[in-house]
VEXPA-900415 format. One line per field, with one value per residue (C-alpha): x, y, z; residue number from 1. Coordinates in nm, 2 decimals. Layout:
N
px: X, ...
py: Y, ...
pz: Z, ...
k: NUM, ...
This chain:
425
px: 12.95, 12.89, 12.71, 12.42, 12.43, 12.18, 12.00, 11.86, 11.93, 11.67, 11.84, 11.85, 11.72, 11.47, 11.25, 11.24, 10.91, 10.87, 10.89, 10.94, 10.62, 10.63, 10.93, 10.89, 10.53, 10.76, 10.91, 10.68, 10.52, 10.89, 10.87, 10.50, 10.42, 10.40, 10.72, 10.44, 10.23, 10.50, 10.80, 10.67, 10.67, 10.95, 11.12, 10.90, 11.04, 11.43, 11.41, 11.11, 11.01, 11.39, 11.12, 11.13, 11.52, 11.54, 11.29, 11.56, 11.85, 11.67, 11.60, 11.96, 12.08, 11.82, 11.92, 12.28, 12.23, 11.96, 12.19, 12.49, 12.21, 12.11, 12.43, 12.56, 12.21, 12.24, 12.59, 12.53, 12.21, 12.15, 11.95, 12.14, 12.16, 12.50, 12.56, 12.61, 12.83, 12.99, 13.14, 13.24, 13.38, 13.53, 13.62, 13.39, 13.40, 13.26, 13.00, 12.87, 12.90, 12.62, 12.41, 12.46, 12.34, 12.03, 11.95, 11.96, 11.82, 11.51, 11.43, 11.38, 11.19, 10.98, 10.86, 10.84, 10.62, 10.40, 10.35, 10.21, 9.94, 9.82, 9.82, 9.61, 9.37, 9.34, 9.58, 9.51, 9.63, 9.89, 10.18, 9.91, 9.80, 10.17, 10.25, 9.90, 10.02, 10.40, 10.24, 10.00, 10.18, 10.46, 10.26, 10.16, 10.55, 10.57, 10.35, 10.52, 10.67, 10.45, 10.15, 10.31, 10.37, 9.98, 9.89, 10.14, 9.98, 9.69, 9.83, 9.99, 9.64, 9.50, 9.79, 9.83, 9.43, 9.42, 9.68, 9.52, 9.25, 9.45, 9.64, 9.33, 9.14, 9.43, 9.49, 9.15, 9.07, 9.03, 9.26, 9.56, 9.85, 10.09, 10.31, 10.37, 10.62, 10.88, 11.17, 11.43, 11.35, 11.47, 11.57, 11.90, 12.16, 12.19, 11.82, 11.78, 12.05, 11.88, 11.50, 11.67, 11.82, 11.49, 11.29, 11.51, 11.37, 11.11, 11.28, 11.47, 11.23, 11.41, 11.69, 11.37, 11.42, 11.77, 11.76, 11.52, 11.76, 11.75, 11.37, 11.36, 11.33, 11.62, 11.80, 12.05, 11.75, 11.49, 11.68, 11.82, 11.48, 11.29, 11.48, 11.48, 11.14, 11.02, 11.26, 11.11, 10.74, 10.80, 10.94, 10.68, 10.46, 10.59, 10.69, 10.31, 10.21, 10.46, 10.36, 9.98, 10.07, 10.27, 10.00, 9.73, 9.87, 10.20, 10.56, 10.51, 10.18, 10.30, 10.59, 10.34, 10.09, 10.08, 9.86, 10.03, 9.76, 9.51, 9.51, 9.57, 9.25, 9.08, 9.24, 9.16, 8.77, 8.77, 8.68, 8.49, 8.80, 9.01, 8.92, 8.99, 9.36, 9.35, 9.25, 9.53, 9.85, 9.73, 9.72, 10.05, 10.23, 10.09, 10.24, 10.58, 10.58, 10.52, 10.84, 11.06, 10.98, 11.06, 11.38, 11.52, 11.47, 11.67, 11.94, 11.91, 11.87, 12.29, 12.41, 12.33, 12.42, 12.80, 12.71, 12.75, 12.42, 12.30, 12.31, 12.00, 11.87, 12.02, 11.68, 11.45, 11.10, 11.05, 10.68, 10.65, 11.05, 11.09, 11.30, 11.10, 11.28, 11.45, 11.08, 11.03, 11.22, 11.29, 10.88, 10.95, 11.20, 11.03, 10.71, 10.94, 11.05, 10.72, 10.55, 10.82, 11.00, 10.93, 10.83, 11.02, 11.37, 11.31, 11.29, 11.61, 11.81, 11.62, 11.80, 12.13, 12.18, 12.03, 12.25, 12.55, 12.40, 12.40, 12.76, 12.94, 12.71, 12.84, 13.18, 13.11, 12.97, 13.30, 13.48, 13.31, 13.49, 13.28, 13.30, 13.11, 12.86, 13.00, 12.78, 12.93, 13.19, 13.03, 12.75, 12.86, 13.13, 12.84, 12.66, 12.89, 12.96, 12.57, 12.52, 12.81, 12.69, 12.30, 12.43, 12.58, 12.31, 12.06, 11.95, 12.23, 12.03, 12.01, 12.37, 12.50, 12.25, 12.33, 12.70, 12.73, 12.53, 12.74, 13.05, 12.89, 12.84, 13.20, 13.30, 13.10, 13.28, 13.63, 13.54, 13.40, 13.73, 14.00, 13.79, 13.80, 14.16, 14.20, 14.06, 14.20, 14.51
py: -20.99, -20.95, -21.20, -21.13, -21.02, -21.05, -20.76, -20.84, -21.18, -21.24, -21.34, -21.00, -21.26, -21.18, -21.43, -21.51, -21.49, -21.31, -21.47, -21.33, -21.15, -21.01, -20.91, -20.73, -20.60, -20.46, -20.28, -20.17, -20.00, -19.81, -19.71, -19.69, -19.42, -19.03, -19.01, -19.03, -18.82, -18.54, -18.59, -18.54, -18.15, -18.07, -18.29, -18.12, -17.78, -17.86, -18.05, -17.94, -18.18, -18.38, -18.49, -18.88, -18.84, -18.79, -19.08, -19.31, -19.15, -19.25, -19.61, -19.69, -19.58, -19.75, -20.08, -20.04, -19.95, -20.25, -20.49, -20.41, -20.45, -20.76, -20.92, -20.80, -20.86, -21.23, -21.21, -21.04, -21.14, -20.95, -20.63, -20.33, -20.28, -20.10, -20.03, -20.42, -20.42, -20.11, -20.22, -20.60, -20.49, -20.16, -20.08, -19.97, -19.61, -19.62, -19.87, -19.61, -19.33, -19.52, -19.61, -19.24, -19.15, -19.39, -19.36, -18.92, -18.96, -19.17, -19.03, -18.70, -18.92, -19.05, -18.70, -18.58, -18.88, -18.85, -18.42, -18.54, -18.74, -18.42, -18.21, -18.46, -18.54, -18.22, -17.90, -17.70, -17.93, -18.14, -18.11, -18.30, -18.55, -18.59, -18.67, -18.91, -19.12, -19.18, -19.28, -19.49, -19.64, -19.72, -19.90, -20.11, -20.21, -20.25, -20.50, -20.76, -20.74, -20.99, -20.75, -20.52, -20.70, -20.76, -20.41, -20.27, -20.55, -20.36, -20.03, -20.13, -20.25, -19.95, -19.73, -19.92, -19.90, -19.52, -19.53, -19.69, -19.49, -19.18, -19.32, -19.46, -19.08, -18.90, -19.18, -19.15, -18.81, -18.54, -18.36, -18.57, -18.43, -18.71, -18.39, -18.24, -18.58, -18.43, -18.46, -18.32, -17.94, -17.71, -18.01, -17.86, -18.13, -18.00, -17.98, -18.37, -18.47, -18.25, -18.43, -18.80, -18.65, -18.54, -18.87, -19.11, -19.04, -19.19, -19.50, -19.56, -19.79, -20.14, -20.09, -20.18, -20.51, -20.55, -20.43, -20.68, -20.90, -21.07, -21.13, -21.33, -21.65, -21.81, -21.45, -21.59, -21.63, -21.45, -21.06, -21.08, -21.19, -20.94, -20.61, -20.64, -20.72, -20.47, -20.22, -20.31, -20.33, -19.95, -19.84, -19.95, -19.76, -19.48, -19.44, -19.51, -19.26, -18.99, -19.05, -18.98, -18.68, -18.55, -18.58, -18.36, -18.09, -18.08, -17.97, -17.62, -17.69, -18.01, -17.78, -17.57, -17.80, -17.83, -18.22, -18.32, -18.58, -18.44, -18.14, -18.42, -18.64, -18.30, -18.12, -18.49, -18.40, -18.67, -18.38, -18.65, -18.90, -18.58, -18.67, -19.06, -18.95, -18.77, -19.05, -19.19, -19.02, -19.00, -19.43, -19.41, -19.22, -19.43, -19.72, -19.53, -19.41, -19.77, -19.92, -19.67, -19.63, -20.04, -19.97, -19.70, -19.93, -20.22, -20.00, -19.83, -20.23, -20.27, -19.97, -20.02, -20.35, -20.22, -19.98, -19.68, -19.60, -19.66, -20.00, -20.02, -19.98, -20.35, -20.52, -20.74, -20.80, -21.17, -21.22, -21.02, -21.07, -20.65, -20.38, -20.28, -19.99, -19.91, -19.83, -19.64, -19.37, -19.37, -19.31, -19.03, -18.83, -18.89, -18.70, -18.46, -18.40, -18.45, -18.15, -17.88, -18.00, -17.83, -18.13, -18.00, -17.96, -18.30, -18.44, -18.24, -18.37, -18.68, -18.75, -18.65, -18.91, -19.20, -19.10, -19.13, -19.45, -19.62, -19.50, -19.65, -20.01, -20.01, -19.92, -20.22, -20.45, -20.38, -20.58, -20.88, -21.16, -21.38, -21.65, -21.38, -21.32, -21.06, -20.81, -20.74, -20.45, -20.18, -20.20, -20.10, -19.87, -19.67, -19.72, -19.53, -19.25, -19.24, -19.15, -18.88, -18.74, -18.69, -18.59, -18.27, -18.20, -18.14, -17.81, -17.62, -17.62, -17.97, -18.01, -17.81, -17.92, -18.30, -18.27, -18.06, -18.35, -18.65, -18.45, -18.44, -18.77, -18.87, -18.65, -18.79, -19.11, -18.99, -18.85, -19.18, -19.37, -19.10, -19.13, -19.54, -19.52, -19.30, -19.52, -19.83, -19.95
pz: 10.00, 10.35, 10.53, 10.73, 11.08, 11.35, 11.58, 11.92, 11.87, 11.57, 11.24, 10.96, 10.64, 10.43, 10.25, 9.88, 9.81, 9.45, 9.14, 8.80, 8.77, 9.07, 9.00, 8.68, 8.82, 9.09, 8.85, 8.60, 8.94, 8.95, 8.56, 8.46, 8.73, 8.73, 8.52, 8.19, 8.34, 8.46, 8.25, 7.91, 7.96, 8.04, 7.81, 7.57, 7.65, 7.66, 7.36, 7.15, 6.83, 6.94, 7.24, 7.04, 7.00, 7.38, 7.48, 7.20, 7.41, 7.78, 7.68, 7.52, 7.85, 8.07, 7.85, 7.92, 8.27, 8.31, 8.16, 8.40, 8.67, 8.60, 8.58, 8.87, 9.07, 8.96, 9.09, 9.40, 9.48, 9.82, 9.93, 9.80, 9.45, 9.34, 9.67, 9.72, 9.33, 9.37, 9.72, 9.59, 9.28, 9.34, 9.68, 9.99, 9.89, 9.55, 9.75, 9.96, 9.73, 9.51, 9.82, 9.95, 9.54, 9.58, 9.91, 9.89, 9.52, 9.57, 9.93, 9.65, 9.41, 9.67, 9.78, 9.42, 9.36, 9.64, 9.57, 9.24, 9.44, 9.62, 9.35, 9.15, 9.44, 9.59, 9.44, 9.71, 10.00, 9.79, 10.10, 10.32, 10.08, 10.02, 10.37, 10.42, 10.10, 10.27, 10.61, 10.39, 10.20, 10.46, 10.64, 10.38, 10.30, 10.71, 10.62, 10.41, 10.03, 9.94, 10.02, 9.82, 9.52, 9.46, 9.57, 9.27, 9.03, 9.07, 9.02, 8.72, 8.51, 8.66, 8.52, 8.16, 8.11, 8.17, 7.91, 7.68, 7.66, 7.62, 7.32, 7.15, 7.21, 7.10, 6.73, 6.68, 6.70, 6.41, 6.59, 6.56, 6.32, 6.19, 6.06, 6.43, 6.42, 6.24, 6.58, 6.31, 6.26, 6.52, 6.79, 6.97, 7.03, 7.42, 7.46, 7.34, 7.60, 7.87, 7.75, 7.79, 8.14, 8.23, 8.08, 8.24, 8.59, 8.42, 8.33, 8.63, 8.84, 8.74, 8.99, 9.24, 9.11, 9.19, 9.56, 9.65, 9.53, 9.84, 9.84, 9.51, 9.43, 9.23, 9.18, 8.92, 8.69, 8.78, 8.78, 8.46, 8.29, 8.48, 8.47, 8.09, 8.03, 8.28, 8.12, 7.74, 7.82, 7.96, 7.66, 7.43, 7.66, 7.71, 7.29, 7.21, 7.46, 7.35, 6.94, 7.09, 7.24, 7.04, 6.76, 6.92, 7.10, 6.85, 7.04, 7.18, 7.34, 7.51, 7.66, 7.85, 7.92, 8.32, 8.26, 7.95, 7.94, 8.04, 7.79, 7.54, 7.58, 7.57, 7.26, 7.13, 7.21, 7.48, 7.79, 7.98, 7.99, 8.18, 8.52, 8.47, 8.34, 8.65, 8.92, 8.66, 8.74, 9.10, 9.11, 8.90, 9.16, 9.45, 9.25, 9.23, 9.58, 9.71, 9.49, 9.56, 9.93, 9.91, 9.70, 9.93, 10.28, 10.13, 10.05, 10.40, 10.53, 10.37, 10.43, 10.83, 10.81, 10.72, 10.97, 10.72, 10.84, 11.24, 11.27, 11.44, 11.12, 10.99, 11.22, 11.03, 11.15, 11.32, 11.13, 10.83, 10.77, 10.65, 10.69, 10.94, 11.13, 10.78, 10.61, 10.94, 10.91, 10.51, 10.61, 10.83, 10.60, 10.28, 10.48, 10.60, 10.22, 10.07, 10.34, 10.20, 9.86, 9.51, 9.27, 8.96, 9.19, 9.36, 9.00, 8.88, 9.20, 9.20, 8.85, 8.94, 9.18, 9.03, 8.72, 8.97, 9.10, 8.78, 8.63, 8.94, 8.83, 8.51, 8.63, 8.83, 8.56, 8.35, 8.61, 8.58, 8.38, 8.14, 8.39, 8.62, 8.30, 8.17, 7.96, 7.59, 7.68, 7.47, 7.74, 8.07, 7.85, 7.67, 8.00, 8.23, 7.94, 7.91, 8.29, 8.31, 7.99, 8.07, 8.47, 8.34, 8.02, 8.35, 8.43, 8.59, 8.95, 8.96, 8.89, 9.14, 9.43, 9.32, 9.32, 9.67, 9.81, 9.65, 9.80, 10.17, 10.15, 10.02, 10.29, 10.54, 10.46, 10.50, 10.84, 10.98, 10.85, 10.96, 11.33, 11.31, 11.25, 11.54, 11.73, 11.63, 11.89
k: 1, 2, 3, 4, 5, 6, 7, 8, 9, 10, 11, 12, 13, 14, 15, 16, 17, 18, 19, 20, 21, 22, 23, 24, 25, 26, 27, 28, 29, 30, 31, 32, 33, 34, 35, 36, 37, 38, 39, 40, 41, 42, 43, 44, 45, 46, 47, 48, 49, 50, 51, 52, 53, 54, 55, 56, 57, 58, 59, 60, 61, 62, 63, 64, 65, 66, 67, 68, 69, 70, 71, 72, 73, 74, 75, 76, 77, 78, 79, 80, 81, 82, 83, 84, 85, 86, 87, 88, 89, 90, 91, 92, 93, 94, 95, 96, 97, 98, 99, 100, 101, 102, 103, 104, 105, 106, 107, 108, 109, 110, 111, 112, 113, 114, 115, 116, 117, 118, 119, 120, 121, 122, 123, 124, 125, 126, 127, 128, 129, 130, 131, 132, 133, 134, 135, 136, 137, 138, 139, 140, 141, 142, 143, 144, 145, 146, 147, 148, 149, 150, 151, 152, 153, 154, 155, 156, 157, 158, 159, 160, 161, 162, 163, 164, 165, 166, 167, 168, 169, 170, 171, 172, 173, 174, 175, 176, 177, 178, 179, 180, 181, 182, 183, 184, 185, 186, 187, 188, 189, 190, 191, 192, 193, 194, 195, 196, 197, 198, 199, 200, 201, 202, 203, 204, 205, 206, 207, 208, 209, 210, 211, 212, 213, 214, 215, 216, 217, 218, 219, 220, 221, 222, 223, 224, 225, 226, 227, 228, 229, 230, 231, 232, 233, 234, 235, 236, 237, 238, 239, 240, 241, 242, 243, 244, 245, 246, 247, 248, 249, 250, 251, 252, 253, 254, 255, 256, 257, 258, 259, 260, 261, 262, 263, 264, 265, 266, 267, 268, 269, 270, 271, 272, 273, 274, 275, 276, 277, 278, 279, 280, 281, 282, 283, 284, 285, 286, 287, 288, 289, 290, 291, 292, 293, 294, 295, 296, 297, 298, 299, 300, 301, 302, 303, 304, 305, 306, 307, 308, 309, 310, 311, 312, 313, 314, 315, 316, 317, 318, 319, 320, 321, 322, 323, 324, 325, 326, 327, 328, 329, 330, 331, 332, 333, 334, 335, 336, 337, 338, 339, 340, 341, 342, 343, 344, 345, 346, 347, 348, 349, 350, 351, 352, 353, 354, 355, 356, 357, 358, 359, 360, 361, 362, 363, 364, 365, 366, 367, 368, 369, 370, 371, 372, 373, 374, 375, 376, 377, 378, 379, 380, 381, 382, 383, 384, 385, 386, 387, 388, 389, 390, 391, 392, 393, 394, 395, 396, 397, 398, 399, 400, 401, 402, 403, 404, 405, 406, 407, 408, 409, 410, 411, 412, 413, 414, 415, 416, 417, 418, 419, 420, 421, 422, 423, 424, 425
């Protein structure tokens, strides 16, 4: 693990200030977000009543992919993530093929996320809402972690309340259908696999967790606790939610519903509870916006600091001990993003590389020896197949634009080590 450097003379280490729930609050920002309130659509459409089936293929995923994580996190304890694993554990290369995966990824998340904030608050200006919440909410993460860990606390009982209330309308209701449940009749195996594709942007948030590795308190003990707890309060959530759903607007209307939950609380008879769902999903992006905007700078923070990126970019702020000129411009190009990006193809290429991203972490966690914690092999194994698998069930578009960007990056690379062999005596 590289150790860390310094930049105009003030030392690059961050502070462990979060505990466990702070940690796993972190997270639960990353997971409980827009993903419910976008995803479920979609899902819906590729895989039609085999929606349940995907949300069972997501987690097992997630859970592999979380356990691998939190292993290697309590290992490697530093700012990074896989980027940090991939590099100790199997080479530089596949190192900075899963920060380039993250970093490219999330920047796409993070404008995905913040168009669903416009186009919740105000439809007809969404790009410029989109742009106002980066600049906001960078500026909050300029400010200090610790800051950021309370304001996502609140985000998260704003988020789980909302949902409550849809699930309770939606049970309770005369409306509700127990029979539009059946996920057996007419589910397509491909469409399941493309719904868990599509889902498991949802469930992705825990690798937040891991790249603040560096800003946790007792990391050895804390990750591994957190990313699992995190991952199975979300799924509990997000299965209740579905099941509610599902039983008042039935497959095919969920599919074409444009606010899955909104259109649910109302079929449910609940019409004055639509405009709180909406405030909602517009809190629940915030709180995804502000994680992964924090997720993507720490990645950015050890990627410059082995000067893959500028390493300008390795600087840590003397007082609020930040990121600080990494949340700068991850800032700036997530508002470029967020002013011109499609949501549904941000989502799409979004997946791709966080898919990428996790595959080379369980590739990772299957070197570990038991001395190292080890996970049980099946894990990172059914892990890594997991990723490939759900990478290529994504739509077509998503594929291609994901994979063209994964090889400019691994080119990239080649270039910047055939010119520093050049110049080496």
């Amino acid at each position: 693990m590289s150790k860390s450097s310094t930049a105009n003379g003030v030392p690059d280490e961050l502070q462990r200030r979060l505990g466990v729930g702070d940690a796993v609050v972190i997270g639960l920002g990353s997971m409980i977000g827009a993903g419910i309130f976008a995803a479920l659509a979609p899902a819906a459409g590729a895989a039609g009543p085999g929606l349940l089936l995907g949300l069972f293929v997501a987690a097992v995923v997630a859970y592999c992919n979380a356990t691998s994580s939190a292993r290697l996190a309590a290992r490697y304890p530093a700012s990074g993530g896989t980027y940090v694993y991939g590099r100790e554990r199997l080479g530089d290369f596949w190192g900075y093929l899963a920060g380039w995966a993250f970093v490219v990824g999330k920047i796409a998340s993070c404008a995905a996320m913040a168009l669903t904030v416009g186009s919740y608050v105000w439809p007809g200006q969404a790009h410029a809402v989109a742009v106002a919440a980066v600049v906001a909410l960078t500026v909050v993460n300029y400010v200090g972690v610790q800051r950021s860990a309370w304001l996502t606390r609140g985000i998260v009982a704003v988020v789980l309340a909302v949902l409550v209330a849809v699930v309770v309308a939606a049970l309770t209701s005369s409306a509700a259908e127990p029979t539009r449940l059946d996920v057996g009749a007419d589910a397509s195996f491909d469409g399941v696999l493309q719904a868990a594709g599509l889902l498991f942007f949802a469930f992705a948030g825990y690798a937040r967790i891991a790249t603040l590795g560096e800003e946790i308190r007792d990391p050895a003990r804390t990750i591994p606790r957190a990313i699992p707890l995190a991952l199975g309060i979300t799924l509990v959530v997000y299965a209740v939610v579905a099941v509610a759903v599902l039983t008042v607007l039935g497959p095919a209307r969920l599919a074409d519903a444009t606010a899955p939950l909104s259109d649910a609380v109302r079929a449910a008879g609940a019409d004055w509870l639509a405009p709180v769902v909406r405030v909602g999903a517009a809190v629940a992006a915030l709180g995804s916006l502000l994680a992964l905007i924090l997720g993507v700078s720490r990645t950015t923070l050890a990627m410059a600091r082995d000067r893959h990126l500028p390493h300008a970019l390795a600087a840590v702020h003397p007082r609020s001990k930040v990121p600080h000129r990494a949340e700068l411009v991850v800032g700036a190009v997530v508002a470029a993003v967020a002013a011109t990006a499609d949501v549904r193809g941000a989502i799409g290429f979004s997946s791709l590389g966080v898919l990428a991203y996790y595959a080379i972490a369980n590739a990772s966690a299957w070197t570990l020896t038991p001395t190292e914690g080890r996970p049980h092999r099946p894990i990172p194994l059914l892990g890594l197949i997991g990723c490939l698998v759900l990478a290529f069930a994504l739509p077509a578009t998503s594929v291609v634009s994901g994979a063209a960007v994964l090889v400019l990056g691994a080119a990239a690379y080649g270039l910047r080590r055939a010119f520093a062999v050049r110049r080496s005596p």
